[in-house]
Structures are given as structure tokens and as C-alpha cells.
One Martini backbone bead per residue (centre of mass of N, CA, C, O) as a GRO file, in nm:
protein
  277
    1UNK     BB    1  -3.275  -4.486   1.765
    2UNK     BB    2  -3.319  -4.680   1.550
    3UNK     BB    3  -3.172  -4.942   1.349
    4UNK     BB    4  -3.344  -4.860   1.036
    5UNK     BB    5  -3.196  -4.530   1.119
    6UNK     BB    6  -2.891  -4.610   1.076
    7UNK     BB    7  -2.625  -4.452   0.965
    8UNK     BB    8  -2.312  -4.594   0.835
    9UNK     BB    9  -2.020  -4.519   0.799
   10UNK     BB   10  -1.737  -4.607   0.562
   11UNK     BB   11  -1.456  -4.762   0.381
   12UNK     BB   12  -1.593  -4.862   0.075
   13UNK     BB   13  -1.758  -5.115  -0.015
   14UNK     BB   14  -1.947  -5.338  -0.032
   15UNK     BB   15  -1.819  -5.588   0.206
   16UNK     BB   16  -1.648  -5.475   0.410
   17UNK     BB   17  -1.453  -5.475   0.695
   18UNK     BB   18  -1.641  -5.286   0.820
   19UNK     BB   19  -1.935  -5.321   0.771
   20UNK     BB   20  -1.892  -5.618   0.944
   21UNK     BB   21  -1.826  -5.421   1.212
   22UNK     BB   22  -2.108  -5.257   1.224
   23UNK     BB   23  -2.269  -5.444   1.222
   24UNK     BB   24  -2.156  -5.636   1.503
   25UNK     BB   25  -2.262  -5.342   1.663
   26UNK     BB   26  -2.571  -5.314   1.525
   27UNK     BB   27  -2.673  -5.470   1.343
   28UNK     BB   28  -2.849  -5.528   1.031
   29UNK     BB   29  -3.039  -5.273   1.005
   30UNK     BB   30  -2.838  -5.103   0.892
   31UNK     BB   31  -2.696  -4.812   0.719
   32UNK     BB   32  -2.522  -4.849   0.471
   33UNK     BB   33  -2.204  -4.578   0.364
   34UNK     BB   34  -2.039  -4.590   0.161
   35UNK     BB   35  -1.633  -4.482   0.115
   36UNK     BB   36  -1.399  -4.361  -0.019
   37UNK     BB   37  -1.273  -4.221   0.228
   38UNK     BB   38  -1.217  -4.184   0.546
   39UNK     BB   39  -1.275  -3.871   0.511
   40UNK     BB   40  -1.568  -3.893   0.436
   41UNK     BB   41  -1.670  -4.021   0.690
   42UNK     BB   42  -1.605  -3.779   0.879
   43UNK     BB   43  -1.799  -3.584   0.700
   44UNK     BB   44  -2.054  -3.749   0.691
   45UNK     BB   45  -2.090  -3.686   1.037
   46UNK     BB   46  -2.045  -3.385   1.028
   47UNK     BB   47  -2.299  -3.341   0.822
   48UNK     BB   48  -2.507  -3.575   0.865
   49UNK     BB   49  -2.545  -3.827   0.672
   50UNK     BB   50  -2.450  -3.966   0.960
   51UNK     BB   51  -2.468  -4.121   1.298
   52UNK     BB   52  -2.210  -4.283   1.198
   53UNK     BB   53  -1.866  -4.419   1.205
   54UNK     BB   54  -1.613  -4.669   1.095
   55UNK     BB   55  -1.305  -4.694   1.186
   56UNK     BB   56  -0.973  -4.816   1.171
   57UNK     BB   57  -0.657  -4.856   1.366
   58UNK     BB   58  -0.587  -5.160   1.363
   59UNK     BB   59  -0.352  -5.455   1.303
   60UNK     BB   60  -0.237  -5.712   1.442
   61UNK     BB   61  -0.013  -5.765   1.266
   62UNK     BB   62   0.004  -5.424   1.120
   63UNK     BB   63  -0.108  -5.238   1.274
   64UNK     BB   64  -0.145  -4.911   1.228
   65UNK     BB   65  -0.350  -4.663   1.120
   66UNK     BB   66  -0.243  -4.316   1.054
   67UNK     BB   67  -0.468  -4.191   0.883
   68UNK     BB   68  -0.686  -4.169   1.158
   69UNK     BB   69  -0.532  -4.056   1.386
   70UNK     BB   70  -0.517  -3.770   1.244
   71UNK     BB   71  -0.783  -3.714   1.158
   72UNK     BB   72  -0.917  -3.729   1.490
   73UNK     BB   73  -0.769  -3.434   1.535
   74UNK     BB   74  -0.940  -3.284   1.294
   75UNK     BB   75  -1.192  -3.360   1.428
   76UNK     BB   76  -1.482  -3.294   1.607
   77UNK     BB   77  -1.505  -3.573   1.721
   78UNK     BB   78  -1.585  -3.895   1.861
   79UNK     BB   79  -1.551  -4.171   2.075
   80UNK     BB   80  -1.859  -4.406   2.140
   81UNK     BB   81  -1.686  -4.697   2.006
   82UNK     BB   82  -1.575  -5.072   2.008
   83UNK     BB   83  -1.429  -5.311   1.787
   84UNK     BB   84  -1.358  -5.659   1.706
   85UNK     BB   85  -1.224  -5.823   1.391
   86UNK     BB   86  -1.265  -6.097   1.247
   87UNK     BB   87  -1.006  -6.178   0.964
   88UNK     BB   88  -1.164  -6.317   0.690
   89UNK     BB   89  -0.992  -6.502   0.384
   90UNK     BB   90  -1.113  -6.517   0.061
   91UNK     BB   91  -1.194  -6.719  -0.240
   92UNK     BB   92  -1.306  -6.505  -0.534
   93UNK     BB   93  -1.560  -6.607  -0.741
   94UNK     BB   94  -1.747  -6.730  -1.037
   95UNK     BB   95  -1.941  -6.945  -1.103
   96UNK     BB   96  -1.766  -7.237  -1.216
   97UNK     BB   97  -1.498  -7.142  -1.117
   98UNK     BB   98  -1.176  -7.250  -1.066
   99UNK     BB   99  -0.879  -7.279  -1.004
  100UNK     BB  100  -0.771  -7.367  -1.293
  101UNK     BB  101  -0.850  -7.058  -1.437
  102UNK     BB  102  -0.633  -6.879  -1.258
  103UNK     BB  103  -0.405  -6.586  -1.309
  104UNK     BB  104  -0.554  -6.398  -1.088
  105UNK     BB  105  -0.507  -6.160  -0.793
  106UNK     BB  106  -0.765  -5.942  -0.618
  107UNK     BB  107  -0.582  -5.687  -0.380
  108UNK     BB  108  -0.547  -5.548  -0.124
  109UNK     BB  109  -0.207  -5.538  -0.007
  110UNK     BB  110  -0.262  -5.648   0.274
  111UNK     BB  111  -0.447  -5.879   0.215
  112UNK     BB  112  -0.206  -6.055   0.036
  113UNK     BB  113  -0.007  -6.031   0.249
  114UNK     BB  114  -0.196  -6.208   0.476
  115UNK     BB  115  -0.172  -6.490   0.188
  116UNK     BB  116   0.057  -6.533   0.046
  117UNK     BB  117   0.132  -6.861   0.153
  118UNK     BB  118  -0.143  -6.980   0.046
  119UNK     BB  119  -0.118  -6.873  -0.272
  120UNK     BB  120   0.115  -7.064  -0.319
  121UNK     BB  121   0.005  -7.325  -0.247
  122UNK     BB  122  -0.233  -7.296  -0.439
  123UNK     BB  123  -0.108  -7.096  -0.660
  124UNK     BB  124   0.161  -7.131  -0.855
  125UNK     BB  125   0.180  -6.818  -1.048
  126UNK     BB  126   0.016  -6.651  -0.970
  127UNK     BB  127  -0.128  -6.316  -0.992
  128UNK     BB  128  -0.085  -6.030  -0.818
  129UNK     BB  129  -0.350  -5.779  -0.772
  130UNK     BB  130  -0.363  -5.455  -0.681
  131UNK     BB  131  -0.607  -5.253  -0.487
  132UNK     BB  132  -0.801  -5.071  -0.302
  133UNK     BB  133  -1.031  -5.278  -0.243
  134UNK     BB  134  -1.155  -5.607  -0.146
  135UNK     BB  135  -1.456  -5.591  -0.236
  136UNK     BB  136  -1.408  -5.415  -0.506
  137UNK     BB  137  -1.266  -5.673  -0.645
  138UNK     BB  138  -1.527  -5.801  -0.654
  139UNK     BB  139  -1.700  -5.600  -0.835
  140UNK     BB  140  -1.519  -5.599  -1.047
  141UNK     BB  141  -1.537  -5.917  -1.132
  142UNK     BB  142  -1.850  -5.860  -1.211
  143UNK     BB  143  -1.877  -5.614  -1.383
  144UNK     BB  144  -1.601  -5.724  -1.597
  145UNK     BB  145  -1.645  -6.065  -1.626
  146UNK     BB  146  -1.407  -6.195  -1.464
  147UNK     BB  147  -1.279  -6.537  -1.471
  148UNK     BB  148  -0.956  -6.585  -1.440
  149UNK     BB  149  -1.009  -6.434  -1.161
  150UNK     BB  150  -0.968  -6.366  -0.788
  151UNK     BB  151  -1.040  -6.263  -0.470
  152UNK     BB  152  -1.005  -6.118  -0.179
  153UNK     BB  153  -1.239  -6.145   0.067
  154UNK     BB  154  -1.533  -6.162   0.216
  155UNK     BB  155  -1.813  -6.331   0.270
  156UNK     BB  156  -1.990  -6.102   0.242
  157UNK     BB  157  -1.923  -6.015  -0.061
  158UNK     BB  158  -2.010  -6.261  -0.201
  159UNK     BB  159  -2.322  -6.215  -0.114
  160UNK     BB  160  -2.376  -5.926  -0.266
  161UNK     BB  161  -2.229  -6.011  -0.566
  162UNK     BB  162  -2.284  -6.352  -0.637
  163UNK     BB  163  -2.041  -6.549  -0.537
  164UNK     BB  164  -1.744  -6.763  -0.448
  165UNK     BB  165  -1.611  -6.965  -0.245
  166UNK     BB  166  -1.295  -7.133  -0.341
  167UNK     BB  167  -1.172  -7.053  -0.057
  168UNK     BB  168  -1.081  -7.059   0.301
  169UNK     BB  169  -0.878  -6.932   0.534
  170UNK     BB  170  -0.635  -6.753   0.361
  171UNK     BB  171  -0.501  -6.713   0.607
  172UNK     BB  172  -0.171  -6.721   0.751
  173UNK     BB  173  -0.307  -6.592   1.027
  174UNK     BB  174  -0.541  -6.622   1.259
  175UNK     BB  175  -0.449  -6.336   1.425
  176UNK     BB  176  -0.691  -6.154   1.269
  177UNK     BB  177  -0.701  -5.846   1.406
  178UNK     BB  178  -0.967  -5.538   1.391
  179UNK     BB  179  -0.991  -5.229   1.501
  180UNK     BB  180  -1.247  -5.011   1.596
  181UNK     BB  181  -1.435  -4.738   1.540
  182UNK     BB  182  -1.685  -4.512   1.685
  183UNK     BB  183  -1.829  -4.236   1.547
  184UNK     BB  184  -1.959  -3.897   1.647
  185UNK     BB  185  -2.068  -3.609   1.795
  186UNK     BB  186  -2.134  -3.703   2.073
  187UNK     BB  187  -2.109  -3.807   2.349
  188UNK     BB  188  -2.092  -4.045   2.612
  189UNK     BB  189  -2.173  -4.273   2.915
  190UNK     BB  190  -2.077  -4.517   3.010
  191UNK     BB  191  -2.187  -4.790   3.200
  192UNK     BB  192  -1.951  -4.969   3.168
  193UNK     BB  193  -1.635  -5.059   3.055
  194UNK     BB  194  -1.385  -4.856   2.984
  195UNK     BB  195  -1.262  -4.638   2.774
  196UNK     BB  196  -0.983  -4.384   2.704
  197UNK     BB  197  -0.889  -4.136   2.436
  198UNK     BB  198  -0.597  -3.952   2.350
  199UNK     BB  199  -0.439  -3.626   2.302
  200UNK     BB  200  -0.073  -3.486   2.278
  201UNK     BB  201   0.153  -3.263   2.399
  202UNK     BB  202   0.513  -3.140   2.422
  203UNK     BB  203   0.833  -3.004   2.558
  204UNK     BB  204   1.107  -3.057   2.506
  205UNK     BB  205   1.264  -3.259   2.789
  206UNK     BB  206   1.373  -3.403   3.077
  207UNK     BB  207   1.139  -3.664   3.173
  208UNK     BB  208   0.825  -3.625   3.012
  209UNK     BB  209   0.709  -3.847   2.951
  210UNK     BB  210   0.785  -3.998   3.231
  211UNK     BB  211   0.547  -3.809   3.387
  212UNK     BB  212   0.318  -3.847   3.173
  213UNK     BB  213   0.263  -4.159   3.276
  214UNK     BB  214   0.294  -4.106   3.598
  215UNK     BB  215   0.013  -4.072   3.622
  216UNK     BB  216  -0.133  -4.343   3.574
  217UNK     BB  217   0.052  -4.489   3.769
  218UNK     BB  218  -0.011  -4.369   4.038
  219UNK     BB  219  -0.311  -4.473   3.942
  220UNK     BB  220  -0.374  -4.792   3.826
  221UNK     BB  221  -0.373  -4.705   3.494
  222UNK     BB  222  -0.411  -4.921   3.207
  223UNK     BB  223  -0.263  -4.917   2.927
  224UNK     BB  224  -0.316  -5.016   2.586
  225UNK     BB  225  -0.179  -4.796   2.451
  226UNK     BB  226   0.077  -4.567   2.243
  227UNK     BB  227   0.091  -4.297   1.972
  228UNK     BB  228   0.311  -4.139   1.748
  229UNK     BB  229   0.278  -3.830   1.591
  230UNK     BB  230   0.355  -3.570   1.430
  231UNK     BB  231   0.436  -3.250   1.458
  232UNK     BB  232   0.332  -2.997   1.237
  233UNK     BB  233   0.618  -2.750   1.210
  234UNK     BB  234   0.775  -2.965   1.444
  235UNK     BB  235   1.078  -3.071   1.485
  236UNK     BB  236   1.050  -3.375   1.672
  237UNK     BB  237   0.778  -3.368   1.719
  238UNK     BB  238   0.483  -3.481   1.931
  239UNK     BB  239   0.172  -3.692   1.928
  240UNK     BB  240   0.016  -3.853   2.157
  241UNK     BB  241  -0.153  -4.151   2.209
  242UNK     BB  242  -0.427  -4.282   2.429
  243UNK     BB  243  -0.509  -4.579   2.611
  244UNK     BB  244  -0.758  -4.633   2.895
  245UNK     BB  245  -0.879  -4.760   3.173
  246UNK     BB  246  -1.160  -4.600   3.178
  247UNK     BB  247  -1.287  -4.286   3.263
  248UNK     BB  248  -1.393  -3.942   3.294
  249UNK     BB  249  -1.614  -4.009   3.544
  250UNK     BB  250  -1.358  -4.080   3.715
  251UNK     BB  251  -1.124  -3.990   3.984
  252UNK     BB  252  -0.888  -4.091   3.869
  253UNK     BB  253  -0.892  -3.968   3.587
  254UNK     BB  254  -0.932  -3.698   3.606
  255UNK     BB  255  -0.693  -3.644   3.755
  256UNK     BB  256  -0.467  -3.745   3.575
  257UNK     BB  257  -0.551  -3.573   3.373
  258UNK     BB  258  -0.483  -3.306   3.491
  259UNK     BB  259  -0.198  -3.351   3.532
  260UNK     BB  260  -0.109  -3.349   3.257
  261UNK     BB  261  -0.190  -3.070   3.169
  262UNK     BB  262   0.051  -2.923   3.369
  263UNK     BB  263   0.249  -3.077   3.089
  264UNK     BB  264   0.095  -2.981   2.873
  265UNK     BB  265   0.043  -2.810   2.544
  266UNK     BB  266  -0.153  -3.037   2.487
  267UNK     BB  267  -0.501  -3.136   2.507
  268UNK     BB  268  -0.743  -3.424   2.412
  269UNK     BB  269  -1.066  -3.613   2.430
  270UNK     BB  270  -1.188  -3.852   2.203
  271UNK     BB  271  -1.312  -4.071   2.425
  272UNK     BB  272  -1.578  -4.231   2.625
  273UNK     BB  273  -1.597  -4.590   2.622
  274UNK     BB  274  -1.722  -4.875   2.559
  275UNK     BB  275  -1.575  -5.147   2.603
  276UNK     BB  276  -1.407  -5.396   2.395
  277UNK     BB  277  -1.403  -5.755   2.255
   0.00000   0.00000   0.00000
């Protein structure tokens, strides 16, 4: 499929980081399908009307998003590949807007709070206020012509709402990365190197996790991720998702998911895809 004709899935208005992480890994001529929500993302590829979904899962900073990890267990989809997008936040206004008209910083809470002490510094006694989404922070300022405000949101953003930005680099900490997940209907088979995510769940045992682990370690396949989300209507007990290092179609990999299968009540693969940088 050329990429002309792939559609992908995002949540967010456009502008968002989601969808300059869809560029960043297919390339401008992609069709961005904007979702109101991220169960829509899922919503599309299951029903077909994108190619393609890409949903973040992690933040260097902020840690996982819960919400997606459940997504993934809840839908019969793949992870086909995945991306990692250096998060730069700026301050976008009205082209002719100054510092010094701002009363008002518009943005997603994350956003704001990965801002704060630069907008502290920036702009002393300015009001935050909360929005659902950073680009859409931006279609806000534009289309209810708000001059007094400016929005916090990536330089996508601004370009595609014509919009300026009145200060760059706003973010308190540049170690700000967001992983994100491709995801689609069919597996794929990387040719290069691979990552492989799983999702589990076991009978609390005395050692049980630590068995569950030790397929890996006696297999030096390297862990790279870890999280427990609650296991719904059995109170205390959970499943793991776990992130390694290999493919499934490697025989020590394959192996060690068996082993792991002979200690799990549930077990299944969400996808063997080329490792992200």
C-alpha cells in the first residue's frame, strides 16, 4: 500500500503529537484520521476505516498511560511497530499577539504541568487553564479569535491552524519522550531487530512472579518494560505487560513464552515488531 493511501488513526485534533509521531514514522504523504478519543483510534483500525492507529503509551517524564495499556488487552488488534517522539512545547498565539497581551495559557494538563517553571518565569501571574487537547488548545485560539490567550502545543500545530509561535523550547525538562505504539489488524514479521509485548496474568503462589520472570533471565532476553494493571473482578491479582528484547519467531523467545504459558492462567501476544530508536 503506498503511503498516499494509508490512513492513520490518532487521538486528538490535528496538530497533535500523535500525529507528528505517525509522520515521523511514515512520512508526510500519510492520511491523518483525527479521533475524539483513543477507543476510537481502536474503534477505526478494528472496523476498518484506517490502515493504521497510533496510540503513546508511555511518557519519560510522566510515566504510562493506563488507559491504552487496557485498550490493547480489550481488542483484538497487533503492534506492528513503534516510535519514539522528542516532545517540544511552545507558546502559540495570533500572529501580531505579544507577551505582554496574554492573560490566559491554554493546554492539555499534562502539557502545562511539563511547563510550569518556564511559564512562571515567562509570563508571572498568567492564568492555566485546562484543555482536553494541545493542538486543539489551538484550533480554540483560532476559531473563537482569541487574542488575549495563547496555547501550549507543538509547532505542527501552529502551522497547520496559521498561528505563531511567540516562544519555543517551553518545556522544563528536554528529556521529554513519548513512546507510541503502531498498531494494525495483522501481525507483521520484523526483518530487523525486534521487540516483542506480551500481557499476562497468574494465581497468587508464593514465587510466582519470580518464575514468571525467570524464563526470561535464564534466556538473557532483556526486559525493557514492566506494568501491572488491575485484573477486573478479582480483587489484588493483576496482569503484567512486559516488553523484550527478541521476536517470536526466535527460538529462545519462543521458548520462554512456553515456559511462561505453563505458569499463566491467561497469556497472550500483542506483537513481534521492529524495535524503535
Amino acid at each position: 500500500m503506498s503511503e498516499e493511501e494509508l490512513t492513520v488513526a490518532f487521538q486528538g485534533e490535528r496538530g497533535a503529537y500523535s500525529e507528528a509521531a505517525a509522520v515521523a514514522y511514515f512520512g508526510e504523504k500519510v492520511q491523518p484520521l483525527p479521533c475524539a478519543e483513543f477507543e476510537a483510534v481502536f474503534d477505526a483500525v478494528t472496523g476498518r476505516a484506517a490502515e493504521r492507529g497510533i496510540v503513546p503509551v508511555e511518557n519519560s517524564l510522566a510515566g504510562s498511560i493506563h488507559r491504552n495499556y487496557d485498550l490493547l488487552l480489550r481488542y483484538d488488534l497487533t503492534i506492528v511497530g513503534e516510535v519514539q517522539l522528542r516532545v517540544e512545547h511552545h507558546l502559540i498565539a495570533w500572529p501580531g499577539v505579544s507577551l505582554g497581551d496574554l492573560h490566559r495559557v491554554y493546554s492539555q494538563p499534562q502539557a502545562l504541568a511539563q511547563c510550569e517553571r518556564s511559564l512562571t518565569r515567562l509570563l508571572p501571574g498568567v492564568e492555566l487553564v485546562a484543555t482536553y487537547d494541545t493542538a486543539g488548545s489551538v484550533k480554540m485560539l483560532r476559531e473563537q479569535g482569541i487574542r488575549d490567550g495563547a496555547a501550549v502545543a507543538s509547532r505542527r500545530a501552529a502551522d497547520i491552524y496559521g498561528m505563531t509561535i511567540l516562544h519555543d523550547g517551553l518545556e522544563d525538562n528536554p528529556e521529554n519522550y513519548t513512546r507510541f505504539l503502531i498498531l494494525g489488524r495483522e501481525p507483521v514479521i520484523p526483518a530487523e531487530a525486534a521487540k516483542t509485548s506480551i500481557v499476562f496474568s497468574m494465581d497468587n503462589a508464593p514465587g510466582i512472579l519470580f518464575k514468571s520472570l525467570a524464563v526470561f533471565a535464564l534466556r538473557d532476553i532483556d526486559l525493557t518494560k514492566i506494568e501491572s494493571r488491575p485484573l477486573q473482578g478479582k480483587r489484588w491479582q493483576y496482569f503484567f505487560y512486559i516488553d523484550f528484547i527478541g521476536s517470536i519467531h526466535e527460538a529462545r523467545c519462543r521458548n520462554a513464552l512456553n515456559h511462561l504459558q505453563e505458569i499463566a492462567t491467561f497469556f497472550r501476544v500483542l506483537g513481534s515488531y521492529p524495535r524503535g530508536v
